[in-house]
TIRO-2110 file (N, C-alpha, C; in Angstrom, 1 decimal):
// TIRO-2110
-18.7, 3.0, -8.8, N, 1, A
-17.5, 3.0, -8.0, CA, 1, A
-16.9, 4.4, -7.9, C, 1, A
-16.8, 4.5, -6.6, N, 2, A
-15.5, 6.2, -6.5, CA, 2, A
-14.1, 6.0, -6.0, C, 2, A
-13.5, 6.7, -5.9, N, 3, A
-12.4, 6.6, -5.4, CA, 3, A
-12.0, 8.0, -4.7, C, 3, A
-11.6, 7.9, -3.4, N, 4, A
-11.5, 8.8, -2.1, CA, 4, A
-10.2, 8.9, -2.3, C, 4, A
-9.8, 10.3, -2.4, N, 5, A
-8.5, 10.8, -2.0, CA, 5, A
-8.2, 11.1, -0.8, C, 5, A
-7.3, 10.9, 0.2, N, 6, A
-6.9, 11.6, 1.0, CA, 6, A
-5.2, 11.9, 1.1, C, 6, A
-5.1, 13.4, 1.5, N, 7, A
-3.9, 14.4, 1.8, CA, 7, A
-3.3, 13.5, 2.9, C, 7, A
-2.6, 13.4, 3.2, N, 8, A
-1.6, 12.3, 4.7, CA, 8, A
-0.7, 13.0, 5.1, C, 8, A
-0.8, 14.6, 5.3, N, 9, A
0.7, 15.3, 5.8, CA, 9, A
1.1, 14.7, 7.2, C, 9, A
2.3, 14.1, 7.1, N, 10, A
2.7, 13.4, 8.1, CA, 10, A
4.3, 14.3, 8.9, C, 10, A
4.3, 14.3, 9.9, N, 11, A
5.0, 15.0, 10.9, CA, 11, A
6.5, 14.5, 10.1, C, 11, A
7.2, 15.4, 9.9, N, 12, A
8.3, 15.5, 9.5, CA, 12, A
9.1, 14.7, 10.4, C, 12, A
10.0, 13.7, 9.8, N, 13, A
11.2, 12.4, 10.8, CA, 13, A
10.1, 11.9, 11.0, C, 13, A
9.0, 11.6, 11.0, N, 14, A
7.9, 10.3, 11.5, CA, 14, A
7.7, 9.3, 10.2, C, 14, A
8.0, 9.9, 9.0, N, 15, A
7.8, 8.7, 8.0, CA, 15, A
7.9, 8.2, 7.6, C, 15, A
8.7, 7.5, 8.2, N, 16, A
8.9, 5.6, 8.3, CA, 16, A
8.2, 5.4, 9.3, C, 16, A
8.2, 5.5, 10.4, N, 17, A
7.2, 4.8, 11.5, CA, 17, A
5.9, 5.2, 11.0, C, 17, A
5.2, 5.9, 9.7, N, 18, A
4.0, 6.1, 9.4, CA, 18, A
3.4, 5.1, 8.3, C, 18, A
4.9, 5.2, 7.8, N, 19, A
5.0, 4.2, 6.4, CA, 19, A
5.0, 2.5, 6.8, C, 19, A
5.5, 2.4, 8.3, N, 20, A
5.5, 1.1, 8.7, CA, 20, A
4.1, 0.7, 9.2, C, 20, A
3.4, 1.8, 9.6, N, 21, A
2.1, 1.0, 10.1, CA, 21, A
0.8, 1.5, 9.6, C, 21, A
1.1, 2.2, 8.4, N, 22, A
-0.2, 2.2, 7.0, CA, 22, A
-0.5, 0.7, 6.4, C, 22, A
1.0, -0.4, 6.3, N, 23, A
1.0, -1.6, 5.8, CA, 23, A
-0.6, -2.1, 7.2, C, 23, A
-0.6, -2.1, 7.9, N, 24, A
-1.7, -2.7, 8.9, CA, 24, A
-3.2, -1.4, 8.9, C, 24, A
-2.6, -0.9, 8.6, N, 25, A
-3.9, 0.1, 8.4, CA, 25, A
-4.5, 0.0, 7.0, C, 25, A
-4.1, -0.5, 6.0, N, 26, A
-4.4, -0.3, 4.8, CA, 26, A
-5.2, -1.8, 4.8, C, 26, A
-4.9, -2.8, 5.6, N, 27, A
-5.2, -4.2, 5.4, CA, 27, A
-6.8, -3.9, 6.4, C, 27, A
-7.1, -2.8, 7.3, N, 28, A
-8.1, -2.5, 8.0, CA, 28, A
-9.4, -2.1, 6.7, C, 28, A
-8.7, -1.2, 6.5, N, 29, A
-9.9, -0.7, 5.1, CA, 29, A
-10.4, -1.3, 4.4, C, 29, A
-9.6, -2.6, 3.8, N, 30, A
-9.5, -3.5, 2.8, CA, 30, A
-10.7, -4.4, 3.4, C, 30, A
-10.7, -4.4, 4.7, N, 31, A
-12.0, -5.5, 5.2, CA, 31, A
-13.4, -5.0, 5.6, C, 31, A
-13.3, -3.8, 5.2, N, 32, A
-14.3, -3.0, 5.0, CA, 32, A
-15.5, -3.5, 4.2, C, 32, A
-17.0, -3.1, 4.3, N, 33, A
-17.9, -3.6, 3.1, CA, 33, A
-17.2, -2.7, 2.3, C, 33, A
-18.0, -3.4, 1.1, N, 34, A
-17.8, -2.4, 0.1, CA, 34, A
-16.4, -1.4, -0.8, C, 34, A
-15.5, -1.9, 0.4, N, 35, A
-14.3, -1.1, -0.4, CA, 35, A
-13.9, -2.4, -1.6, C, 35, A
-13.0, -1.7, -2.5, N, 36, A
-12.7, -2.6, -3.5, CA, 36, A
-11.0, -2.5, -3.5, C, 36, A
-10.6, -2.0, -2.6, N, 37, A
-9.0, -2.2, -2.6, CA, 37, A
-8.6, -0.6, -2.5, C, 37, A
-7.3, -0.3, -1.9, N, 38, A
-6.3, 0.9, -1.2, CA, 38, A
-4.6, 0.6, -1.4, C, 38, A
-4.0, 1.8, -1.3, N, 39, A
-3.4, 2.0, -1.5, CA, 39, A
-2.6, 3.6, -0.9, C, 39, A
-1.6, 3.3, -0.8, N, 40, A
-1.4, 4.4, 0.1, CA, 40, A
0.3, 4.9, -1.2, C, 40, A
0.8, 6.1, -1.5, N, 41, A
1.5, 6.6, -2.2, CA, 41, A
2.4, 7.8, -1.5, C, 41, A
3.9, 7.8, -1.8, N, 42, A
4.3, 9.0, -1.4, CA, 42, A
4.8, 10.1, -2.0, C, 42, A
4.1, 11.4, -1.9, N, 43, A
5.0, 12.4, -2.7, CA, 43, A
6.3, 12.5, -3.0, C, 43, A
6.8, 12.6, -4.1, N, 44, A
8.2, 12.8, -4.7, CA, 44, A
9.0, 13.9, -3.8, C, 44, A
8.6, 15.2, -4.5, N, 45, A
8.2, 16.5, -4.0, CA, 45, A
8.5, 16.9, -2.4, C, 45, A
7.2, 16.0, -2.0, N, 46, A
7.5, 16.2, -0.3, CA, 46, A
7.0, 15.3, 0.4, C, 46, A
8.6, 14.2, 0.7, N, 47, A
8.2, 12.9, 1.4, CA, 47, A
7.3, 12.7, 2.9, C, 47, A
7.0, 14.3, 2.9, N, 48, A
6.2, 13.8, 4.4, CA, 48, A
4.9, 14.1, 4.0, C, 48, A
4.7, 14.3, 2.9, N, 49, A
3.2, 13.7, 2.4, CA, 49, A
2.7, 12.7, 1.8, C, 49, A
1.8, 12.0, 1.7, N, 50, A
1.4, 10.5, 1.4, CA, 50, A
-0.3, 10.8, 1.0, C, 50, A
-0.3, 10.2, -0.4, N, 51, A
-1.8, 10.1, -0.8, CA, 51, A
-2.4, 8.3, -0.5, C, 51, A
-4.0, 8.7, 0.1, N, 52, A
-4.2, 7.3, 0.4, CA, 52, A
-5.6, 7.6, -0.8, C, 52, A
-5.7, 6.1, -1.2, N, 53, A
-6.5, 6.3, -2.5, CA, 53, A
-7.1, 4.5, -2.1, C, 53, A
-8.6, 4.8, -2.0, N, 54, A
-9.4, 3.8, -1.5, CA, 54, A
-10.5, 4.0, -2.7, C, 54, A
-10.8, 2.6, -3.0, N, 55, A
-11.9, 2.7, -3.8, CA, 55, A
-13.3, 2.2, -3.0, C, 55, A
-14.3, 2.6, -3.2, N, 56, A
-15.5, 2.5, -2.5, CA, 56, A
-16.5, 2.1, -3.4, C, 56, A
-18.0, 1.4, -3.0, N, 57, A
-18.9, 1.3, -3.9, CA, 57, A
-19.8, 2.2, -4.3, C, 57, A
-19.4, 3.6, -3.6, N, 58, A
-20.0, 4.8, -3.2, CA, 58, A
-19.5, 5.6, -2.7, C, 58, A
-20.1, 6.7, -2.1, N, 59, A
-19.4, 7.7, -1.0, CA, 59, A
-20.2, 7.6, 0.1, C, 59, A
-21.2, 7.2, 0.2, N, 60, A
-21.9, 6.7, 1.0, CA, 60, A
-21.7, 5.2, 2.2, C, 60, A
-20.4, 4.4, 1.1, N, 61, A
-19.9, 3.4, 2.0, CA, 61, A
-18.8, 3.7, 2.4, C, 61, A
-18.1, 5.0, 1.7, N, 62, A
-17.1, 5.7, 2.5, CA, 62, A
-17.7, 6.2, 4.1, C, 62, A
-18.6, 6.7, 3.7, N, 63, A
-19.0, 7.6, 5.3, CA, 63, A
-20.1, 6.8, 5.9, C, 63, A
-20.3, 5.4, 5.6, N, 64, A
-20.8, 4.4, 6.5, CA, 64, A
-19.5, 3.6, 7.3, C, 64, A
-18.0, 3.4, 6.8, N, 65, A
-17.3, 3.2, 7.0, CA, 65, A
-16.7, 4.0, 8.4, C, 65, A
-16.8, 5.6, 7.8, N, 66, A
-16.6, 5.8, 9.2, CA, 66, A
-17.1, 6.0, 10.3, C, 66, A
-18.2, 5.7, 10.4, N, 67, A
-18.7, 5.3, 11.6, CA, 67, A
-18.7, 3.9, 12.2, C, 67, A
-18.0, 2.9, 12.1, N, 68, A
-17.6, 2.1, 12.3, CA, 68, A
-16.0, 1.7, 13.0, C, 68, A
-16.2, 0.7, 14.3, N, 69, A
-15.1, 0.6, 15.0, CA, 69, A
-13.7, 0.2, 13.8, C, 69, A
-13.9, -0.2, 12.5, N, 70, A
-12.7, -0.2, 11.9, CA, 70, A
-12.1, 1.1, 11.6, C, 70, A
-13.1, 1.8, 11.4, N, 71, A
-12.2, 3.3, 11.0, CA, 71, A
-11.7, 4.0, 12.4, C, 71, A
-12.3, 3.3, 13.5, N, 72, A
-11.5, 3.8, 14.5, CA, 72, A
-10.3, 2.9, 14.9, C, 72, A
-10.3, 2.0, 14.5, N, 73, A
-9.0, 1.4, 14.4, CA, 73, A
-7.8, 1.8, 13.1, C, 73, A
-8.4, 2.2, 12.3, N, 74, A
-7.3, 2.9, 11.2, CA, 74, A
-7.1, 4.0, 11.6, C, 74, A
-8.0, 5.0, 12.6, N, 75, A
-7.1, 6.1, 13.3, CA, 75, A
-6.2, 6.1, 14.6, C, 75, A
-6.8, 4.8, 15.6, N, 76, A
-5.3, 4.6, 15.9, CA, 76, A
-4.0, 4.3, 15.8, C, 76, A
-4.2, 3.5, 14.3, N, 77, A
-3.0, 3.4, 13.3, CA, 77, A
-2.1, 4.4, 12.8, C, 77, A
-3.2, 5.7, 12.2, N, 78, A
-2.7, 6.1, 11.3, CA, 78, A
-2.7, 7.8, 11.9, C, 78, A
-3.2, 8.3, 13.2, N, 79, A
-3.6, 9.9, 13.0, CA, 79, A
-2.5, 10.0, 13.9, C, 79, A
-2.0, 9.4, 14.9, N, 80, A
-0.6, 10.0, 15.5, CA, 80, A
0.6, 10.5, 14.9, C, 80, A
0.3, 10.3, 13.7, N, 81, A
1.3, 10.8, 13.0, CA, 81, A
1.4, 11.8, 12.2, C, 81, A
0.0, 12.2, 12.0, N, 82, A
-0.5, 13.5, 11.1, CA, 82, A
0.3, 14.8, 11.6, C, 82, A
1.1, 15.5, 10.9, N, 83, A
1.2, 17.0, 11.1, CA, 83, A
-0.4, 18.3, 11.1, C, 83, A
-1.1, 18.2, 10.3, N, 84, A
-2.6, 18.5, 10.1, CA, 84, A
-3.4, 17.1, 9.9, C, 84, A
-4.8, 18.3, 10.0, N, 85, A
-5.5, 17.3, 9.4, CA, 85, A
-5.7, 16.7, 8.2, C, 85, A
-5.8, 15.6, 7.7, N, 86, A
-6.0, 15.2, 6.3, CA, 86, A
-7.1, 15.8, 5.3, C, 86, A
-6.8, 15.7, 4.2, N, 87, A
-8.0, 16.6, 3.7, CA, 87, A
-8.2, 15.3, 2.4, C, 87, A
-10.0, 15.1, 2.4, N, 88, A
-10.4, 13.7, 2.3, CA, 88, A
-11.4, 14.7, 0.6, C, 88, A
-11.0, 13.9, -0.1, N, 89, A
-12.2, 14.3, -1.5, CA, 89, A
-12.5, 13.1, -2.1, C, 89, A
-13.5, 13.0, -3.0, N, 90, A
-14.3, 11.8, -3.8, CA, 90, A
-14.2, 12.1, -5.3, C, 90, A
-13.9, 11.0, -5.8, N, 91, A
-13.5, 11.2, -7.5, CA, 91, A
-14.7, 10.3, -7.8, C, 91, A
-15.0, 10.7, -9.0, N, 92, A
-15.9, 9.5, -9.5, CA, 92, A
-14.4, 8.3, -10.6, C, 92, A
-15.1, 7.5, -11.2, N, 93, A
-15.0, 6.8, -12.3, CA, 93, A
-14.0, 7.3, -13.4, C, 93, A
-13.1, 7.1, -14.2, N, 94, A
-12.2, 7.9, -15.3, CA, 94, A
-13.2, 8.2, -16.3, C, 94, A
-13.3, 9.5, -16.4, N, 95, A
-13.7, 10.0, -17.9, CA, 95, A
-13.6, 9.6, -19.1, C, 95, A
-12.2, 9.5, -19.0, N, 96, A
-11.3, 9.0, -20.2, CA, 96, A
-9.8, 8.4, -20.1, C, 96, A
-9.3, 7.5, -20.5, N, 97, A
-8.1, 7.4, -20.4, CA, 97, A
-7.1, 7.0, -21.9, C, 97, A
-6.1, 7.0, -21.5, N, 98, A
-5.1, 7.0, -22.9, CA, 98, A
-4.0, 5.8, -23.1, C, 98, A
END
């Protein structure tokens, strides 16, 4: 299992109407093969950024994912709102925890 980070800089005064329709975008992902559940988070720091954190069976069912009409429905949900583009990385598994 990995887990996909992505950066969400979202257009400044847009985030609540970004924050309102991740709730339906997050439920898109979720019906995905292979994903094992998401969550979307918002920076303390700087509320117009938001980490979206999807677990996958792979990175390979991440990027089978996007080619699929769901992921084109989570960008009509979710990219009108971007200030940039998102910047997407893959974690494996915890090393260690405490």
């Amino acid at each position: 299992m990995i887990t996909e980070h992505a950066w969400l800089p979202v257009t400044p005064g847009r985030e609540e109407e970004f924050a309102a329709a991740v709730v339906d975008a997050l439920r898109v992902i979720e019906s995905a093969p292979d994903c094992h559940g998401a969550e979307v988070r918002r920076q303390i720091e700087d509320p117009s950024t938001f980490l979206l954190l999807v677990r996958w069976s792979s990175v390979e069912a991440h990027m089978a994912f996007r080619a699929t009409a769901l992921f084109e429905t989570w960008r009509g949900l979710t990219h009108p709102f971007y200030a940039t583009t998102p910047t997407v990385t893959h974690f494996t598994e915890a090393l260690a925890r405490g």
